[in-house]
Structures are given as C-alpha cells and as structure tokens.
VOBA-1610 file (N, C-alpha, C; in pm, whole numbers, padded with zeros to 5 digits, always signed):
BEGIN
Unk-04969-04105+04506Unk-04965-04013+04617Unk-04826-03950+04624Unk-04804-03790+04639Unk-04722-03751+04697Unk-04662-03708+04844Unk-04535-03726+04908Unk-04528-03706+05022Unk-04529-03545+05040Unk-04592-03477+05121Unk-04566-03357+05165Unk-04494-03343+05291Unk-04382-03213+05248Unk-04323-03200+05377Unk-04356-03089+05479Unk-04355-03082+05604Unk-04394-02981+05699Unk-04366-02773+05646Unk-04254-02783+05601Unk-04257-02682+05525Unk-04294-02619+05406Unk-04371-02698+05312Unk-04459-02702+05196Unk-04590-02688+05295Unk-04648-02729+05344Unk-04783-02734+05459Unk-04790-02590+05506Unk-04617-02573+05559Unk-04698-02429+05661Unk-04668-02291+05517Unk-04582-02315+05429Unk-04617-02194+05331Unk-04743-02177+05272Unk-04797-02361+05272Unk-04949-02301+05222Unk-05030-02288+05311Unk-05046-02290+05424Unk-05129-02287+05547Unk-05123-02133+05582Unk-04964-02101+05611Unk-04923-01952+05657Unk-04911-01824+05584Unk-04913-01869+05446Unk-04895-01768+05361Unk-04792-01634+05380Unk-04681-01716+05454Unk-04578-01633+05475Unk-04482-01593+05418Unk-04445-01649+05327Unk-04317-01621+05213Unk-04384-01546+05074Unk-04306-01496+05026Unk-04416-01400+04912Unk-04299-01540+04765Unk-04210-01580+04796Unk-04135-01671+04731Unk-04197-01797+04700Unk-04192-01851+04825Unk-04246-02011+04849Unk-04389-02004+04856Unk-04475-01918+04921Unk-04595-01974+04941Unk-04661-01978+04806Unk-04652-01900+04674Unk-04730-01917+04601Unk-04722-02066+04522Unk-04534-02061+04545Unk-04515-02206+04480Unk-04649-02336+04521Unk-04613-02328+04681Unk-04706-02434+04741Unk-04868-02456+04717Unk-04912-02317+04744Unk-05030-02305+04676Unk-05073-02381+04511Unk-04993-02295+04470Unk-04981-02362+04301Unk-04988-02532+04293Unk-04867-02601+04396Unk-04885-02727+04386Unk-04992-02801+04471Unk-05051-02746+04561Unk-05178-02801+04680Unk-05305-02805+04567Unk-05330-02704+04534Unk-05434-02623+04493Unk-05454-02684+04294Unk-05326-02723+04211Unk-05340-02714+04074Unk-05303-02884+04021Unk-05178-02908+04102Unk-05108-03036+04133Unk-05152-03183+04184Unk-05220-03153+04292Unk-05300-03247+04378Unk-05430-03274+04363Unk-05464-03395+04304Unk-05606-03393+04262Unk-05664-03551+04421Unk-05794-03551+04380Unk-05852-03629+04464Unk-05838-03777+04430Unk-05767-03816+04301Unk-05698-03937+04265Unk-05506-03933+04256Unk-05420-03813+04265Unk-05296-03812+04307Unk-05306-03753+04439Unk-05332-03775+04582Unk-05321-03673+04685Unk-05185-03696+04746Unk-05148-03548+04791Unk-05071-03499+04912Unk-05115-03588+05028Unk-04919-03669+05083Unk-04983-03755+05173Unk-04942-03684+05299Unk-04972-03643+05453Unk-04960-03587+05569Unk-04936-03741+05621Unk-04812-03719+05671Unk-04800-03801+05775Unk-04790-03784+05855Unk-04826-03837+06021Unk-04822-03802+06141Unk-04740-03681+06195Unk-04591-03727+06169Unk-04496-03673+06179Unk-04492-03515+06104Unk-04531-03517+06027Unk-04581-03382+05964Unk-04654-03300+05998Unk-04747-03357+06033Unk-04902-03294+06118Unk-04821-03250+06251Unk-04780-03359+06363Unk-04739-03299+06447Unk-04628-03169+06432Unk-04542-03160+06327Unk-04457-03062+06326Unk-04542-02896+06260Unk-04642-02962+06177Unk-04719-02792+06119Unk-04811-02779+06275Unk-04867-02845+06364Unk-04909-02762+06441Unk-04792-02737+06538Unk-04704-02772+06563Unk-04583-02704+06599Unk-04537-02587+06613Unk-04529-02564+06428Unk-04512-02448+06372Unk-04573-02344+06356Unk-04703-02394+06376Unk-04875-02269+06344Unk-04851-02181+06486Unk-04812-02283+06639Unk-04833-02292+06770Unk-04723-02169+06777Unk-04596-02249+06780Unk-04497-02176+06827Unk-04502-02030+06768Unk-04440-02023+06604Unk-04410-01962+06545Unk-04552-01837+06503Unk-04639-01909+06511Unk-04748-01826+06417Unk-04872-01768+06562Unk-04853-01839+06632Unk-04952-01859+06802Unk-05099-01849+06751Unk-05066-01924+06636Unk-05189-02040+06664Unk-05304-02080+06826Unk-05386-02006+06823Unk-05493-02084+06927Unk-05521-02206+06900Unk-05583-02288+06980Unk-05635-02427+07032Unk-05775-02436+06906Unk-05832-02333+06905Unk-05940-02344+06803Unk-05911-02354+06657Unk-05806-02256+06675Unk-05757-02222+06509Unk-05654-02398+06454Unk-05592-02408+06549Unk-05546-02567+06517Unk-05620-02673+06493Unk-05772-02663+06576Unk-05836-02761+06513Unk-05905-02754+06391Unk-05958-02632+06334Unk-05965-02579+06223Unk-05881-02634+06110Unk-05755-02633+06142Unk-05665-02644+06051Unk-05641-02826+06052Unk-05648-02881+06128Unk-05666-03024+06147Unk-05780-03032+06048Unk-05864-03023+06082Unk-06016-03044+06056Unk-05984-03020+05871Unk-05915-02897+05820Unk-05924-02869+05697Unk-05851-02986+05626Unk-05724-03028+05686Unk-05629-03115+05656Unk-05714-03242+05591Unk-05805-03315+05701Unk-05834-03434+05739Unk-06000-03414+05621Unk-05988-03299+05557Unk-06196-03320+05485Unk-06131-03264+05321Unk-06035-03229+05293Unk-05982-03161+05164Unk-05920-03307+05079Unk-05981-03294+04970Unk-06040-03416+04929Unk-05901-03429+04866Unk-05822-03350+04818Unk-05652-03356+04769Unk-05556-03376+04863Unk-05621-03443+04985Unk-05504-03416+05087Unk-05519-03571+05121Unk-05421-03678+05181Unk-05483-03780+05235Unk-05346-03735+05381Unk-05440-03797+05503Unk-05352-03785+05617Unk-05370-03911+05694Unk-05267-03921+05723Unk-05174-04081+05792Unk-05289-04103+05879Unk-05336-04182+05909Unk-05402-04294+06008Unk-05558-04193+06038Unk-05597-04098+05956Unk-05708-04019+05947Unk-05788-04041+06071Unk-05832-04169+06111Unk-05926-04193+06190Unk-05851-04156+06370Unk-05752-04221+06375Unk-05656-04179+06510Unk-05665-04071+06479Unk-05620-03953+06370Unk-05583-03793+06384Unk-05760-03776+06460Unk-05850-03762+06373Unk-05971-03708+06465Unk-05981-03786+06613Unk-05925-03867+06625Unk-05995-03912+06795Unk-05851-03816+06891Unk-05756-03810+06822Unk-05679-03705+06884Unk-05704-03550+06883Unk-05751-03528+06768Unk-05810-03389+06772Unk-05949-03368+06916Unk-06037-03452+06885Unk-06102-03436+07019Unk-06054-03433+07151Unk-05967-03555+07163Unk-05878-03526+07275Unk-05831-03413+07291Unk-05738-03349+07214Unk-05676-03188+07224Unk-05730-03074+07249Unk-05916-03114+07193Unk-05982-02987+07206Unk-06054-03001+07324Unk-06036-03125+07413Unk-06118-03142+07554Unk-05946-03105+07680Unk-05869-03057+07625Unk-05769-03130+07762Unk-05689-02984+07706Unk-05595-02956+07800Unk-05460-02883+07776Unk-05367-02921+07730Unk-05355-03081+07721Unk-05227-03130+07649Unk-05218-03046+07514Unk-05086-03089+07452Unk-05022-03092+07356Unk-05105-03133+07248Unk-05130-03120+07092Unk-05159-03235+06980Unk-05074-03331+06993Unk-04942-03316+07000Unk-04828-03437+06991Unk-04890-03517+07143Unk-04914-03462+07201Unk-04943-03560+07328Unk-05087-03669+07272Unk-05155-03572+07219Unk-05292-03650+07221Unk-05237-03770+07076Unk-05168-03744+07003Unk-05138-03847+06919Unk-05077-03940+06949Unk-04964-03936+07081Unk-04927-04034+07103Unk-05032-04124+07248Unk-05113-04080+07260Unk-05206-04145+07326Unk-05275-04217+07248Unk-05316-04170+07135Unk-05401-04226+07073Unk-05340-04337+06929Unk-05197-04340+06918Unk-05150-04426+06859Unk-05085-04508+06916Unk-05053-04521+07097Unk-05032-04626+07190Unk-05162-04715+07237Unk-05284-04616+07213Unk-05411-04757+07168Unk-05404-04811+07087Unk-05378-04761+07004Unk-05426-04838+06867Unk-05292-04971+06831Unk-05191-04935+06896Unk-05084-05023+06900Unk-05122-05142+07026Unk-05196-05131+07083Unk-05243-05213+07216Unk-05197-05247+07367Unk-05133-05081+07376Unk-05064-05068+07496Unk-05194-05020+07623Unk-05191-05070+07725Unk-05304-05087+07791Unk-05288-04916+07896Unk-05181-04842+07851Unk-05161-04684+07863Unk-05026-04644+07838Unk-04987-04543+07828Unk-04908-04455+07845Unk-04861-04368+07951Unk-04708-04392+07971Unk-04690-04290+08125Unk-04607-04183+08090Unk-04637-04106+08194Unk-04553-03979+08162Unk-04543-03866+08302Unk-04451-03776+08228Unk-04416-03696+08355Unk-04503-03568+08354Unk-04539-03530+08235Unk-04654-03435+08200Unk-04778-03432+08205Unk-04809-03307+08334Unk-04967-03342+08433Unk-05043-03311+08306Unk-05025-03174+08198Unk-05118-03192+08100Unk-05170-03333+08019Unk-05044-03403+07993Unk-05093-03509+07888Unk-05137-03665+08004Unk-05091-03623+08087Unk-05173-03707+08179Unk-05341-03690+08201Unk-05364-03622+08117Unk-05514-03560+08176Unk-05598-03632+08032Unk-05543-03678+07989Unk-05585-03747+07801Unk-05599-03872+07865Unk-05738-03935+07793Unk-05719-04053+07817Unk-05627-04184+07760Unk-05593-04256+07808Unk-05451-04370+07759Unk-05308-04326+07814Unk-05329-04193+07889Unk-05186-04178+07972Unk-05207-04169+08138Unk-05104-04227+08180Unk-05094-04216+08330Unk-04998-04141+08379Unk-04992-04059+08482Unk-04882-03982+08544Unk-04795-04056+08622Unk-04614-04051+08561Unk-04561-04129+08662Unk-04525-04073+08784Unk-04522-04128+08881Unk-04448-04066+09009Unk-04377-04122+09080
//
C-alpha cells in the first residue's frame, strides 16, 4: 500500500493544475492497482473535503459523492472504511461538519459513552452533547 497525501487527492479529484493533476491521475488511475492500493487516511479525507468545501464549494451532495467514490474504487483503500460510511450518513442527515461527524463516530468506536462540544451543529450528530 501506498500513503496518499491530501494534495495528490484534490489534483486528482479537482483537476485543477494543468502541471500536477495529470501527474496524479497518471499515478491513481495507472500506478494503483486493487492489490498495491492508495491508502486515505482519516486525516486526509477530512482535509480533501476541507479543500473540495472551502476552496472548490463543494455542496453537501457533491461531498458525499466524492466520499462514496473514495470508499467503492477498488485502487483506493480508506482508513477505518466502515466508521467513514456511518459518518458519511451522519453528515448527510445533520448540518455538522464531515470532521464533526468523524469525530463522533471514532469517539464510539473508541468507547466514549459521547462527545461534548460547543458546536450546536455537531451537537445535533449522534455521540455528541452540547456543553453549557
């Protein structure tokens, strides 16, 4: 397995550089087979929808799309796969954040009986509580 980094992800996701993106392409697409895969780690994932969000304004649909492509592309493997989809549902039922719904959903799986916070959106996910 290779590690992929957040900026290899969004040249091939964004197709924004006429430099870099073909590189990435070339290596996603020619490089990465379904026995060497590109590994996504959390931390990655949370930073390309970051980047799709901020930079690119990415909708709520189009992110899960792009989750969804991440998590079924048979050259790709992504960190804790099964938490990413129970967070993706979360994200696509609530206003929170993705980063919110991941850390909800990897403070279950760690066996914290919730999560608190100061943010009414990610309070609205289940496994977080609003502090006050």
């Amino acid at each position: 397995m290779i590690g992929l980094d957040t900026n290899v992800l969004v040249r091939y996701l964004a197709q924004d550089d006429e430099r870099q993106s073909p590189v990435a392409t070339r290596f996603v697409e020619k490089t990465l087979t379904a026995d060497d895969r590109g590994f996504i780690s959390l931390i990655v994932l949370a930073e390309v929808v970051w980047v799709l969000v901020s930079l690119y304004s990415l909708d709520r649909t189009g992110v899960c799309k792009v989750i969804t492509t991440l998590l079924t592309t048979e050259q790709l493997h992504v960190e804790s796969a099964e938490l990413v989809w129970r967070a993706k549902r979360q994200y696509e039922e609530s206003k929170a954040d993705l980063s919110d719904a991941l850390v909800a959903e990897c403070s279950a799986q760690a066996g914290c009986e919730h999560s608190v916070t100061f943010d009414r959106a990610a309070a609205g996910l289940t496994g977080f509580e609003l502090l006050k």
